[in-house]
C-alpha positions as CSV (number, residue, x, y, z in Angstrom):
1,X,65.9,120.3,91.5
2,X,68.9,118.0,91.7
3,X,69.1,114.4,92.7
4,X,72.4,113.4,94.0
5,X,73.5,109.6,94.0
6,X,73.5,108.0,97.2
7,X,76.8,105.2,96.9
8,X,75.8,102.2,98.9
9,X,78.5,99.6,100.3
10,X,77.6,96.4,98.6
11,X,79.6,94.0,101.7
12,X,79.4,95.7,105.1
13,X,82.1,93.2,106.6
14,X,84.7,91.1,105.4
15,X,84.2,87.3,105.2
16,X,84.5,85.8,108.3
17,X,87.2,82.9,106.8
18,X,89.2,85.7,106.4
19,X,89.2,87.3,109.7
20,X,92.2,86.6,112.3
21,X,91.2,84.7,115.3
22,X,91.8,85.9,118.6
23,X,94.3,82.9,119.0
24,X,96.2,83.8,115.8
25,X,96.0,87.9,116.3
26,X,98.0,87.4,119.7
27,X,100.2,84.7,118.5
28,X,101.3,87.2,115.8
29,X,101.5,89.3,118.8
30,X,103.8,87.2,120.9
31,X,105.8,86.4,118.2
32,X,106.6,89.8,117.0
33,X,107.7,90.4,120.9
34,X,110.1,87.3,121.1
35,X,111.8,88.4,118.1
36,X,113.0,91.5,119.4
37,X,110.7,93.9,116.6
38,X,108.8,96.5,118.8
39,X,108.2,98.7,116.0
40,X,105.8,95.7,114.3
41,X,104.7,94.4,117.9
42,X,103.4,98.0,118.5
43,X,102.2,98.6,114.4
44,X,100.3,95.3,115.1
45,X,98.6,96.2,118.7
46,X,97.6,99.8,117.1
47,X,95.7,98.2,114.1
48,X,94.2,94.9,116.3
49,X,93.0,97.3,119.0
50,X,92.1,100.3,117.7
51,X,90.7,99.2,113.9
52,X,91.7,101.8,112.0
53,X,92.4,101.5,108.2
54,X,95.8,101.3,106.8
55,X,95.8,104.9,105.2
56,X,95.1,106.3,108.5
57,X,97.9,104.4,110.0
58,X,100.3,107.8,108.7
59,X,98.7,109.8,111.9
60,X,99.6,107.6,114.3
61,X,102.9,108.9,115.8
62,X,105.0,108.4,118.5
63,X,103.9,112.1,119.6
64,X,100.2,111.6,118.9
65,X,100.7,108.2,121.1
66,X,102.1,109.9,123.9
67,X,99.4,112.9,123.9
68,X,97.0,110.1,123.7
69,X,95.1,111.4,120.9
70,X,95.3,112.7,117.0
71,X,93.4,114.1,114.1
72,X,92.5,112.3,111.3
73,X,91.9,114.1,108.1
74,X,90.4,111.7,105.1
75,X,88.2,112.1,102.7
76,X,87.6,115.7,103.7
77,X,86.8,115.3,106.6
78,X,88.6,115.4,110.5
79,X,88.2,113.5,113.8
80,X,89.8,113.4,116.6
81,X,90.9,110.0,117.8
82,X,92.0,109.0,120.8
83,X,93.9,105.8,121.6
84,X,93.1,103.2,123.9
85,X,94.9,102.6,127.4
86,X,96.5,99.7,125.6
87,X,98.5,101.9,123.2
88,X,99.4,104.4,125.6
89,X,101.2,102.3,127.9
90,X,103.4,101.2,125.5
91,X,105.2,104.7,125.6
């Protein structure tokens, strides 16, 4: 018989001091609009609305965007994802 270890996350959510407001996540927002940069306007709505992590950010494409939804492969394992209206209509 063989006992596998079960891994246990130790902090389930980040510390709330270091969470963006709503206020300050659409100032970014506005501000990243003004200033002419779609390309952060639209990195910055992707992560705010849809909450995925940073090293699932490389599946997010223009072409995935436009089908409305993509595969992502991590950890050996795949889902498919599909984006919120929000995203979409930004294409």
């Amino acid at each position: 018989m063989k006992v596998k270890f079960l891994k246990v996350q130790k902090q389930t959510f980040i510390d709330e001091g270091r969470e963006l407001t709503r206020e300050e996540y659409e100032r970014l927002l506005a501000a990243a609009r003004q200033s002419g940069r779609k390309r952060i306007y639209m990195l910055m709505l992707t992560l705010g609305s849809t909450g995925i992590r940073i090293s699932e950010l490389q599946y997010i494409t223009v072409q995935a965007a436009k089908a409305g939804r993509t595969e992502i492969r991590l950890k050996g394992k795949s889902d498919p994802w599909f984006f919120p209206k929000s995203c979409v209509d930004g294409f």
